[in-house]
C-alpha positions as MATLAB code, in Angstrom:
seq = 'XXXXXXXXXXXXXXXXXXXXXXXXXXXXXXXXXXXXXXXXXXXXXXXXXXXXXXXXXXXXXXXXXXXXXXXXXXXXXXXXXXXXXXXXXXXXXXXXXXXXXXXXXXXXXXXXXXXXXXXXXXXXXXXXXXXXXXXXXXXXXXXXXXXXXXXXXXXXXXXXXXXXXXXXXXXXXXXXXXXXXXXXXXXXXXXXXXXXXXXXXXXXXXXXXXXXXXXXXXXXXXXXXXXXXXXXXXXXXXXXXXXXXXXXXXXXXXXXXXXXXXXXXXXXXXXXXXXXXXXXXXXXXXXXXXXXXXXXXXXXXXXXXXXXXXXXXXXXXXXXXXXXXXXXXXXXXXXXXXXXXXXXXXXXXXXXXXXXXXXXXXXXXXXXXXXXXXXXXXXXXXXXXXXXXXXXXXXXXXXXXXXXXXXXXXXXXXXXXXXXXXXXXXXXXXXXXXXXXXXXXXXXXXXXXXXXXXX';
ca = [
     138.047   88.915  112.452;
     136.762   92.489  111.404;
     133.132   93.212  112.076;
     132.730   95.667  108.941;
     129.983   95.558  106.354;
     131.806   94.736  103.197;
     131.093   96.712   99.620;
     133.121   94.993   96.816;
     133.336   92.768   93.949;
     132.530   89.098   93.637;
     134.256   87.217   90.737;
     131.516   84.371   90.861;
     129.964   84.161   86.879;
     129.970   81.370   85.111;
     132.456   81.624   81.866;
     136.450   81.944   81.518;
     137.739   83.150   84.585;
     139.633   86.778   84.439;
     143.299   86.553   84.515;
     145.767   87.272   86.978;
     146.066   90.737   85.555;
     142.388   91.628   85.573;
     142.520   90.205   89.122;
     144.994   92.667   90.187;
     143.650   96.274   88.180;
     140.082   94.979   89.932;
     141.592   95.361   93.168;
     143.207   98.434   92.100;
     140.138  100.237   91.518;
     138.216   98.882   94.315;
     140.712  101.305   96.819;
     140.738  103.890   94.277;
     136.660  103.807   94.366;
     137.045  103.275   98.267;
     135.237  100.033   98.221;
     136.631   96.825  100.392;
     136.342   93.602   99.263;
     137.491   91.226   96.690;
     136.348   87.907   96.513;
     138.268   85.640   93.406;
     135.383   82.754   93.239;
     135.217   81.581   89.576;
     132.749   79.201   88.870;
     134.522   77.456   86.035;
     138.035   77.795   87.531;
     138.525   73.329   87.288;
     140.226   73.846   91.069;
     137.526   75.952   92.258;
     134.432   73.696   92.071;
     135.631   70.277   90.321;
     138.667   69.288   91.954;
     137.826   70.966   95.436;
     139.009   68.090   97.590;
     142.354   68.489   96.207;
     144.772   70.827   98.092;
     145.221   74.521   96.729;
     148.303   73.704   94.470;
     152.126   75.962   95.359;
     150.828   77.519   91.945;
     146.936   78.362   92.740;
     148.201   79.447   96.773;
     151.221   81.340   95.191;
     148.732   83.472   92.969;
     145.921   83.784   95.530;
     148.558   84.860   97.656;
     149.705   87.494   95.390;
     146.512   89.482   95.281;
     146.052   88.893   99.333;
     149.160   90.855   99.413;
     148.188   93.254   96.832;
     144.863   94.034   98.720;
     146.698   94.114  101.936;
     148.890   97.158  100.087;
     145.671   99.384   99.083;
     143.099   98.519  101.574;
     141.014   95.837   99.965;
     140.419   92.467  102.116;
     140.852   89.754   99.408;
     139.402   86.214   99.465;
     138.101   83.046   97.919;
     136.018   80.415   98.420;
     135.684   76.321   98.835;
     132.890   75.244   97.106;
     132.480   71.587   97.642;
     128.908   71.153   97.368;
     128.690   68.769   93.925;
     129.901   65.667   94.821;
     129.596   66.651   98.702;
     129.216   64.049  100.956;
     128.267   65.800  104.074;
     128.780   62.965  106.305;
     131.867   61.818  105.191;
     134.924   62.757  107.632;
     137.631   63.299  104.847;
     135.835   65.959  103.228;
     135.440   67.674  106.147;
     139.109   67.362  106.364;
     140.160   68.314  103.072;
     138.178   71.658  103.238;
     139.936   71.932  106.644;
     142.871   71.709  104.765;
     142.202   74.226  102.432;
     141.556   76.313  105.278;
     144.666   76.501  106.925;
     146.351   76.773  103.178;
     144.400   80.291  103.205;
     144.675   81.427  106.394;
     148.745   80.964  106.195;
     148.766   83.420  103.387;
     147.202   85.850  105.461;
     143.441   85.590  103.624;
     140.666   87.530  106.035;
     137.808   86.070  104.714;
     136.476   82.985  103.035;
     133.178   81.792  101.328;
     131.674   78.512  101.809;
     129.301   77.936   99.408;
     126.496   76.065   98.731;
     124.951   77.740   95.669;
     123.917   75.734   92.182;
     124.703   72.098   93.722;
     121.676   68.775   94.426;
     118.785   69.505   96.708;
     118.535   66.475   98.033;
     120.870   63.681  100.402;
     122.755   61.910   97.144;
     123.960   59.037   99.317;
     123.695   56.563  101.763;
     125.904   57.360  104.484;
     124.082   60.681  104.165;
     121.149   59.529  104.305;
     121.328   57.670  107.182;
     123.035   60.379  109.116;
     120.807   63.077  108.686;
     117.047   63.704  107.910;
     117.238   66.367  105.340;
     119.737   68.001  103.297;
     119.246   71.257  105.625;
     120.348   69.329  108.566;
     123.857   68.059  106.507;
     124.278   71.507  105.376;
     124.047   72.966  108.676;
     126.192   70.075  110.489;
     129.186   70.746  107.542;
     129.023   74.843  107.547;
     128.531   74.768  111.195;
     131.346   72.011  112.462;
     133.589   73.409  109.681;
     133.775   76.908  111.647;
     133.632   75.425  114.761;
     137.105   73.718  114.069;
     138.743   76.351  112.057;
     137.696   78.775  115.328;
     139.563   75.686  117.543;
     142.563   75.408  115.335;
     143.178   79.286  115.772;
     141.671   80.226  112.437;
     139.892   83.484  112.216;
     138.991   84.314  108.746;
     135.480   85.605  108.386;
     133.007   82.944  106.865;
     130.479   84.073  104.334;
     127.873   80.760  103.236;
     125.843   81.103  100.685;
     123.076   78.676  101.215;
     121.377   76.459   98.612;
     118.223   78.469   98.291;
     119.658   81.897   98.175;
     116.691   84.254   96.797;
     113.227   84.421   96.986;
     110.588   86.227   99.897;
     112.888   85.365  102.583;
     110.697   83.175  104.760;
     110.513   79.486  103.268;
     110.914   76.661  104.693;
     114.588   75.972  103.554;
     116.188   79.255  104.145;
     113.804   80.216  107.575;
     115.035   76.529  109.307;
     119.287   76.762  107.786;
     119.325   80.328  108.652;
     118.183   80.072  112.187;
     120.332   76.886  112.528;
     123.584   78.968  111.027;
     126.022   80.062  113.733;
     125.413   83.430  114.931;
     129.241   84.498  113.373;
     128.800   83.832  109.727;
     126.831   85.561  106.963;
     124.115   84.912  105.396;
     124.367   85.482  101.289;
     121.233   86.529   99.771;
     120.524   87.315   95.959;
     117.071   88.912   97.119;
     113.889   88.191   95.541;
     115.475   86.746   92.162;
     118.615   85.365   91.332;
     119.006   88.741   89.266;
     116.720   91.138   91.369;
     115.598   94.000   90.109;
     115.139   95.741   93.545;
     116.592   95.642   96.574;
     115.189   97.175   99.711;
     115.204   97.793  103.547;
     112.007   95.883  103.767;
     112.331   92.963  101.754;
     115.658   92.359  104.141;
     113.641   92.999  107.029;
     111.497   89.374  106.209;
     115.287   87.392  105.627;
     116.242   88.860  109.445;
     112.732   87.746  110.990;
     112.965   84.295  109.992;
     116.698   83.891  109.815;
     118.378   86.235  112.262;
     120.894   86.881  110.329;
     121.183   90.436  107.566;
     121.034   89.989  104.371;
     125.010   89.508  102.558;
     124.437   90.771   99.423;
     125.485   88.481   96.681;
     123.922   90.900   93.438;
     123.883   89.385   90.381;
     124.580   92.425   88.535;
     125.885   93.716   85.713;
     127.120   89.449   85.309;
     125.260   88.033   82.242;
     126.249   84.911   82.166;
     124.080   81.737   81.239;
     120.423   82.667   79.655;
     121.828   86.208   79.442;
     125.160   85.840   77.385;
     123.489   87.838   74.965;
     122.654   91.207   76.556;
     125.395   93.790   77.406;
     124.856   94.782   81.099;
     126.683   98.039   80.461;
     123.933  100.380   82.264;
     124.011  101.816   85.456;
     123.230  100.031   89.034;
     119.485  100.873   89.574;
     116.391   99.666   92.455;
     118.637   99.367   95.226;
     117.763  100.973   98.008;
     119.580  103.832  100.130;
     117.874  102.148  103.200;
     119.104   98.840  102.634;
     122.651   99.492  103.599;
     121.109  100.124  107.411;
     119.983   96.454  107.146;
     122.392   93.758  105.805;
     125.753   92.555  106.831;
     127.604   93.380  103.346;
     127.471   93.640   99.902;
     129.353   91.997   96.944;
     128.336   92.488   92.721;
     128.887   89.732   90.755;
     130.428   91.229   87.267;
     130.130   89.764   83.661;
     133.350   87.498   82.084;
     133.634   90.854   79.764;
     136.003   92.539   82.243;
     136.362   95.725   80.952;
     132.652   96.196   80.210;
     132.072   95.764   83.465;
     134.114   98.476   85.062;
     131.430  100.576   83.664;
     128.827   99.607   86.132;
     130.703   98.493   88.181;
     131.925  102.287   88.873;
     128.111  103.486   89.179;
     127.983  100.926   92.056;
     130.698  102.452   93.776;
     129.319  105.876   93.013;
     126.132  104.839   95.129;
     127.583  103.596   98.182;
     129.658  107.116   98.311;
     126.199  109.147   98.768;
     123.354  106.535   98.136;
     120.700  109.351   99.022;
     121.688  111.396   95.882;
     122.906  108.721   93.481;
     121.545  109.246   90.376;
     121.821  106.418   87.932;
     121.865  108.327   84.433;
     124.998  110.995   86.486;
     126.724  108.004   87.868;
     127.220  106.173   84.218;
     127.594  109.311   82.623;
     130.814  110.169   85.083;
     131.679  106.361   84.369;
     131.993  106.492   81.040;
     133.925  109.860   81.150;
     136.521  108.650   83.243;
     137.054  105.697   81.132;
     137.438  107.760   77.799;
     140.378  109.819   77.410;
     139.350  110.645   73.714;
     136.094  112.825   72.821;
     135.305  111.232   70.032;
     135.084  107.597   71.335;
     133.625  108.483   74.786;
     130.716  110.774   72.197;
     130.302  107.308   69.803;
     130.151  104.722   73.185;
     127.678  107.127   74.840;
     124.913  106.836   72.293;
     125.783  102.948   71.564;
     125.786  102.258   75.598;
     122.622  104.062   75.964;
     121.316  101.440   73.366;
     122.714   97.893   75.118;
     120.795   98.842   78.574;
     118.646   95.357   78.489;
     118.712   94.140   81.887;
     116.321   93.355   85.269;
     117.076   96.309   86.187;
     116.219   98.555   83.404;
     112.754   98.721   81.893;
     113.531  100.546   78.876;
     117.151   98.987   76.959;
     117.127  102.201   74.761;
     115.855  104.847   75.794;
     117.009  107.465   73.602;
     116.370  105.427   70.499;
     112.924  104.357   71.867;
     111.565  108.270   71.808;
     113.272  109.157   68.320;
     111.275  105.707   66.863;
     108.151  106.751   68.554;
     108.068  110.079   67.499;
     108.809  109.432   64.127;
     105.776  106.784   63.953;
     103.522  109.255   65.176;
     104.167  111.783   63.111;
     104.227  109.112   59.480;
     100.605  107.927   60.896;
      99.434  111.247   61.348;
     100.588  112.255   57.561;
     103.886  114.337   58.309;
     106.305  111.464   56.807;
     108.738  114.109   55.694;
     109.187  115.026   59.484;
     109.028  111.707   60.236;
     111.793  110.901   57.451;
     114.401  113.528   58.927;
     114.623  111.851   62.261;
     115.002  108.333   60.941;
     117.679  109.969   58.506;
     119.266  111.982   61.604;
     119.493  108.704   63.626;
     120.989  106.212   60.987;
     123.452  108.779   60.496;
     124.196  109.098   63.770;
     124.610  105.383   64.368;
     126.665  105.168   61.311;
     128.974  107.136   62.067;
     129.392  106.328   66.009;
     129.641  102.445   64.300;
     132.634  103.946   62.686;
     134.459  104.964   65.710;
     133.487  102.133   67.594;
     134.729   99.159   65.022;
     137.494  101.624   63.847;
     140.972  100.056   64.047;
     142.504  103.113   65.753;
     139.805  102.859   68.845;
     141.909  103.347   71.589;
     140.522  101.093   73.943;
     140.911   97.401   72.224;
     140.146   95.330   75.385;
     136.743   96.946   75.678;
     135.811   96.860   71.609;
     137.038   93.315   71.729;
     134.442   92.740   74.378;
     131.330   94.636   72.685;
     131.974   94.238   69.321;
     129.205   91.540   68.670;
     127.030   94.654   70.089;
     128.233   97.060   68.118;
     127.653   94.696   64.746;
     124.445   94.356   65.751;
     123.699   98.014   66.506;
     125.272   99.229   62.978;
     122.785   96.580   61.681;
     120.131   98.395   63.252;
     121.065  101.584   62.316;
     121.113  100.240   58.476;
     117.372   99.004   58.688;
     116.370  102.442   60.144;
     118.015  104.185   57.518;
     115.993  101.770   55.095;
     113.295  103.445   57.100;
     113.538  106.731   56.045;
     114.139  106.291   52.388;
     111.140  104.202   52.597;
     109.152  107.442   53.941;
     110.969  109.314   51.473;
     109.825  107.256   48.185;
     106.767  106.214   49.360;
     105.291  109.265   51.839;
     101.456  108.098   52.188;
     101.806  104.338   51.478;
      99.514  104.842   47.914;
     101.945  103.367   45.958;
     101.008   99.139   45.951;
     104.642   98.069   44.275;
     106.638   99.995   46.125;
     104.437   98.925   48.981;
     104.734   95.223   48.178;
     108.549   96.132   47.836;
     108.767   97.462   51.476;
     106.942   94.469   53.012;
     109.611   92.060   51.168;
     112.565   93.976   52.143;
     111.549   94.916   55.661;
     110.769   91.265   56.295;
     114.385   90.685   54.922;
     115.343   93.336   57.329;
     113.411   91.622   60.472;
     114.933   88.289   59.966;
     118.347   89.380   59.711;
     117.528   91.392   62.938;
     115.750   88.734   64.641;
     118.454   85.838   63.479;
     121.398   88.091   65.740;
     120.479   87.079   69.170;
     123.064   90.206   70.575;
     120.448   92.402   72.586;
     120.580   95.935   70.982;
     117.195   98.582   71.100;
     115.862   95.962   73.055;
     112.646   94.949   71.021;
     111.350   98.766   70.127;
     112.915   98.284   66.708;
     111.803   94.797   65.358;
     108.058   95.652   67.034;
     107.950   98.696   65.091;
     109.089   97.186   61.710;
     106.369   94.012   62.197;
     103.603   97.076   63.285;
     104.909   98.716   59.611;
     105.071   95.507   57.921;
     101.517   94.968   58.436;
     100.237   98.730   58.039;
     101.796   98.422   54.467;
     100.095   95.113   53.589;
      96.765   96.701   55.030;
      97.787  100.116   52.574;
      97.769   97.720   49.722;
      94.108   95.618   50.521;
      92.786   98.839   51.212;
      93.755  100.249   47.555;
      93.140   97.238   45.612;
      89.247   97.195   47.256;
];
């Protein structure tokens, strides 16, 4: 077993499962971005959490197989995972045997490593013969993980075991995770999420409190750039942000969890790798920036997809989903309220032309990339949208400079309420709320304009 502190990719979102294919170019790029580990654990793959007593299938083993051997050829340890925890019963000897089984199905096709996990699954002892072997469901969990290592180690079976326990995030030091940590054997790792299940920081000393009352590091399970479940509707395109340089000194390895959008998440994907090459000088806005310009070939494309990307940045890790966007809107209200609407005009013109035209490329039916516009053109719909109401915006400003005009005020108010609820009604994350806060702020300074000219 090698004693190395992995840096790779996790396929563990909920959602279709990549293909074969995407299996194989993610493994690719993990060598050619000199990270280490892939580990093909699909949450709604039917043989992967449903039917996990069964034996791996010649099919399933054939194509798990196929990428072990692919890793094998660039330098990237591939794995999977048994996942038996939903209809679990931890007492029972023939589960124990069947994961056995699966087991020795993986380690004859030469896998190195192997999750066991725990994640998502009851909280409590679901049945009688558990319940009257053990006292708590930390005590099962321990006696499974535990006696299923112990006989894989006795049957000659050396793939490294990585458990992800039932609670896997929060301060570190609870009850659950302080009593199954210090109860795991001393060989297998410990996967942590952090202080959320999507954490927006990561750091040497929040690890620190994990190792005190678990002795065991931190194994990085980071639920980014996936958006799966509540999420589905943001883009996590942006860059990997809030993780410490110091916490590589203290955990045992590191895996990101993608999105179901595969090539989407190449993009972030490739920041992450970018960070563990020099994690001192990563810069987050560099690393996307050299992302995206490896990914586009043509100019014109990689110009349009840098100004839409840099609008689709809603995540836990990013504070502000569009930031370039944000300062042109906030400008341009300061300088309507302050009476310069034709200034205020020319930048809401300037940036509903601009998203116009990148909407162009971006839906055009020569885009070069189809895999990837498949995958964001919801986004993109929804950010042409938005660049429609701001251009409604300016002519607005345009017809209208001072708001003294009460039709053409009443007119606005109906129209940007139109405009709102059209926005509002497409759930697809884009400006994150800066735009439909600003029209509701405008909507009500016009209906105040018109009071205060009728009194």
């Amino acid at each position: 077993m090698k004693n190395v502190i992995r840096r790779g990719v996790i396929e563990g979102f909920y959602g279709h499962p990549w293909s074969p294919r995407q299996r194989e170019r993610m493994i690719d790029l993990l060598a050619q971005w000199k990270l280490d580990t892939f580990l093909c654990s699909p949450k709604d793959q039917p043989n992967h959490r449903i039917y996990w007593q069964e034996p791996f299938s010649e099919l399933a083993l054939a194509q798990i197989k196929s990428l072990v051997d692919r890793g094998k050829g660039v330098g990237v340890d591939v794995g999977t995972s048994l996942s038996p925890g939903l209809t679990l019963e931890y007492s029972n000897p023939q589960h124990l045997d069947s994961q056995m089984h699966r087991l020795s199905q993986l380690n004859s096709i030469g896998c190195s490593l192997v999750g066991i996990f725990l994640d998502d699954i009851p909280g409590d002892l679901q049945t009688d013969g558990d319940k009257k072997m053990f006292s708590t469901i930390i005590d099962a969990q321990l006696y499974f993980t535990n006696t299923l290592y112990e006989r894989a180690r006795s049957q000659g079976i050396t793939m490294e075991f990585i458990v992800c326990p039932t609670q896997y995030c929060g301060i570190g030091n609870e009850e659950y995770i302080s009593t199954f940590g210090t109860g795991l054997n001393a060989d297998l790792k410990l996967m942590w999420t952090g202080r959320q299940i999507c954490s927006p920081t990561l750091t040497y000393a929040d690890a620190a409190i994990l190792v005190r009352s678990t002795d065991h590091k931190p194994f990085y399970w980071d639920n980014y750039p996936v958006n799966d479940v509540a999420m589905t509707y943001q883009l996590h395109i942006g860059p990997l942000r809030g993780r410490e340089p110091a916490m590589i000194e203290n955990m045992s390895g590191y895996l990101a969890n993608p999105m179901e959008l595969f090539e989407s998440s190449l993009i972030p994907l490739r920041t992450l790798a970018l960070f563990f090459v020099d994690p001192h000088s990563y810069d987050p806005d560099k690393a996307w920036d050299i992302a995206v310009s490896e990914i586009f070939a043509v100019q014109s494309e990689r110009d349009a997809f840098h100004h839409f990307g840099r609008t689709v940045q809603d995540s836990c890790l990013n504070g502000d989903a569009s930031p370039d966007v944000s300062i042109v809107l906030s400008r341009s209200a300061f300088l309507w309220r302050t009476r310069d609407s034709t200034s205020a005009c020319a930048l809401l013109k300037e940036l509903s032309t601009e998203i116009a035209m990148n909407s162009q490329t971006l839906l055009s039916p020569n885009f070069t990339l189809k895999a990837l516009q498949s995958e964001i053109h919801p986004w993109v719909v929804k950010y042409e949208m938005g660049g429609r109401a701001i251009a409604y915006l300016a002519q607005m400003l345009a017809e209208n400079p001072n708001f003294g005009d009460i039709a053409r005020n009443e007119e606005s108010v109906e129209r940007l309420t139109q405009i709102l609820h059209e926005l509002h009604s497409n759930r697809y994350r884009v400006f994150g709320d800066h735009l439909e806060m600003m029209i509701r702020d405008l909507i009500d300074e016009l209906k105040w304009a018109v009071d205060r000219i009728k009194k």
